[in-house]
N, C-alpha and C positions, 0 to 999 in steps of 0.2 A: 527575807520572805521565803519560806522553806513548804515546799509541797511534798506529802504522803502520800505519794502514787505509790502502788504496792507493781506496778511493771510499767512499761515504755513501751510503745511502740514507734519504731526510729527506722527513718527511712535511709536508703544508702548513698545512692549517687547523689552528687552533689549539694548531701546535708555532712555526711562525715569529711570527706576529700572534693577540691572544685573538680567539678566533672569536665565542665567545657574546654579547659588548656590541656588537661590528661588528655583526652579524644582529640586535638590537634595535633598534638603532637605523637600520637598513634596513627593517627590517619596520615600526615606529612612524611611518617617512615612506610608507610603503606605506596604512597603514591611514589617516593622518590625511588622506592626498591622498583615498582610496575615500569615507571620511565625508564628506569637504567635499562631492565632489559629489552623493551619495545621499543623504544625511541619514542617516544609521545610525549607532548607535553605533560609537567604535573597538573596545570590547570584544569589542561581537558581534562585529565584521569578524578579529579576532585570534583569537576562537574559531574562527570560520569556517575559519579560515587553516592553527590547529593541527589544527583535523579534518580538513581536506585533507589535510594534508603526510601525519597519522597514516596514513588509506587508502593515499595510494598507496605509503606504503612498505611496508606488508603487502601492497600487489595486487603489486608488483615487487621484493620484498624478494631482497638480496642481487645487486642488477643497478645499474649504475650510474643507469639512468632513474629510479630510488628515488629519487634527487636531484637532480632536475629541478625548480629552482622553477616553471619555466610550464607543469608539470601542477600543482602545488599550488594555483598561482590559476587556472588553467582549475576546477579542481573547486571552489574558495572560491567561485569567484562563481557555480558550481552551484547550491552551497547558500546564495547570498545569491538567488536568484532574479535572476542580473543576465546579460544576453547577455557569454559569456563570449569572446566573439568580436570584440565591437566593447573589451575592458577588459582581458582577461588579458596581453598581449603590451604593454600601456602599463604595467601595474603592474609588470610582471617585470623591466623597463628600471628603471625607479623604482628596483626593489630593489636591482638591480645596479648601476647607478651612484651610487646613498647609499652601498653595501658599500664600493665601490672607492676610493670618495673617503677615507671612514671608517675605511678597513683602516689600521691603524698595526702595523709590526712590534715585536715585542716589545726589551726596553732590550738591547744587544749582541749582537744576532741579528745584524747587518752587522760588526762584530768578529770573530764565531767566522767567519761567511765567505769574511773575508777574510784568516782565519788558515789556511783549508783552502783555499785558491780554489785550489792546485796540485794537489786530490786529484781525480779524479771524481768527482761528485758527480749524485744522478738524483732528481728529486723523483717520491714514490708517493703516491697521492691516488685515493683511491674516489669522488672525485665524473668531471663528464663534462670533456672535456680543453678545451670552448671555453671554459670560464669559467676554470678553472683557467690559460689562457694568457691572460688578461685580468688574473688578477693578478700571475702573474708576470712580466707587463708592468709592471704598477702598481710591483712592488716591486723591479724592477728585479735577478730573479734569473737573467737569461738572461746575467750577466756571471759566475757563480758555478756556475750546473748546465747541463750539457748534454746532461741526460737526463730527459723525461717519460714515468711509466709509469700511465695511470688506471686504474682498473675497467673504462671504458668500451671499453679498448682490448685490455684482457689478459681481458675475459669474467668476471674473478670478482672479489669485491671481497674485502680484506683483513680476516680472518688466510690466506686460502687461498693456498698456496704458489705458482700459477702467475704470480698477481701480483709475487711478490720473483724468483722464477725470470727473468721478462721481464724487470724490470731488472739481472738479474746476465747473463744475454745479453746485452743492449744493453750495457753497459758491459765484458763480458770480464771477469769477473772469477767465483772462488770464494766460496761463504759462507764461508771464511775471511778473504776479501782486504778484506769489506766490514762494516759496522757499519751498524745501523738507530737515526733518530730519532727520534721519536714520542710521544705525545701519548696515546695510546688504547692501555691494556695490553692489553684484550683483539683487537684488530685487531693493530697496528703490534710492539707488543711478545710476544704468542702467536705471530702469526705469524713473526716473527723467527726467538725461540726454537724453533720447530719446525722450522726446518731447519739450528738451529744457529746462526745470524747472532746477533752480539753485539749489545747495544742499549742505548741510553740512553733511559731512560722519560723523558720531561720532564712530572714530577708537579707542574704547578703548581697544582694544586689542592687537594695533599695529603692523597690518597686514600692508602686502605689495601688494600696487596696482597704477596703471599707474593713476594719476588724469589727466583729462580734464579741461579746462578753466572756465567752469559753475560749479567746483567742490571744494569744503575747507574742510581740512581734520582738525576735532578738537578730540581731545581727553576727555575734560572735558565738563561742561555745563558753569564753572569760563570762559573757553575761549571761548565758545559760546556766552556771553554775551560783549565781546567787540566788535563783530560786529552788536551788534543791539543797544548799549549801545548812547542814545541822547546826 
């Protein structure tokens, strides 16, 4: 079954590379460097770290700043009573250079890309666009998309239409002409659906949810490649 989408719109974390073991084991090199030199448990410092993150995404919910690690550890070491000024901006590096080392993409994610590298292709991502070009440095996708659209740039974060809108601008193209990939039904795959854009859920988690007509639920990138495969 082979579909003529003339571009992609492909979401990043946790559709190309698992996101969730990456960020454990950035955060665990986070917390064990904070321990060694405070003395403090890693626990504490992990709980610390979730109650951060939790606030500020209720203080800035729906804004790309929502995901800014170096307000989570500016506010971690808030509540570890530690000057967040002389520690936050060493720990945030920490985290992001374990990430980036650690990010592995998922098994034929460089297959399906280089099965569509003649389509447009725009990567959509709600987080902020310097880290997000840090990895698509890493992973070497500035040979495959030549379109980044974030939250931070388009003002809203995803399902909300002005974010797919910005990249169907940027790339010239119709929600007919393009097809969304993603990872989060209720962002990437509602938002799709709401204006029509066809999408492949990539369920690899095998959650349960109602699909729509404009929606194909794949688990791998091996079965993302049959529907685009000439």
């Amino acid at each position: 079954m082979e579909m003529k989408f003339k571009g992609i719109l492909l979401d990043l974390d946790n559709t190309l590379y698992p996101y969730q073991i990456t960020h454990q084991q950035a955060i665990s090199t986070v917390t064990a460097a904070v321990s060694g030199k405070f003395s403090i448990d890693e626990d504490t410092i992990e709980k610390a770290f979730k109650e951060a993150r939790q606030e500020i995404h209720t203080a800035l919910s729906e804004t790309a700043a929502s995901h800014n690690r170096l307000l989570y550890f500016q506010r971690m070491f808030e509540h570890l009573k530690i000057n967040p000024m002389k520690y936050a901006m060493h720990a945030y590096n920490i985290y992001w250079d374990t990430f980036l080392e650690k990010m592995k993409p998922y098994d034929n994610a460089y297959d399906f890309l280089e099965l569509v590298k003649d389509r447009k292709i725009c990567i959509l991502s709600d987080l902020t666009a310097h880290i997000q070009y840090r990895k698509i440095e890493k992973l070497g996708l500035s040979g495959y998309a030549g379109y980044l659209v974030t939250s931070e740039e388009a003002g809203k974060e995803k399902p909300h239409p002005w974010i797919f809108r910005l990249a169907l601008e940027k790339m010239g193209f119709t929600v007919n002409e393009v097809c969304m990939i993603g990872d989060s039904f209720s962002k990437d795959i509602a938002g799709a659906a709401n204006l029509g854009i066809y999408s492949f859920w990539m369920n690899t988690e095998g959650e349960k949810e109602k699909l729509n007509e404009i929606t194909a639920e794949i688990r791998t990138f091996k079965e993302l490649i049959t529907y685009f495969h000439e």
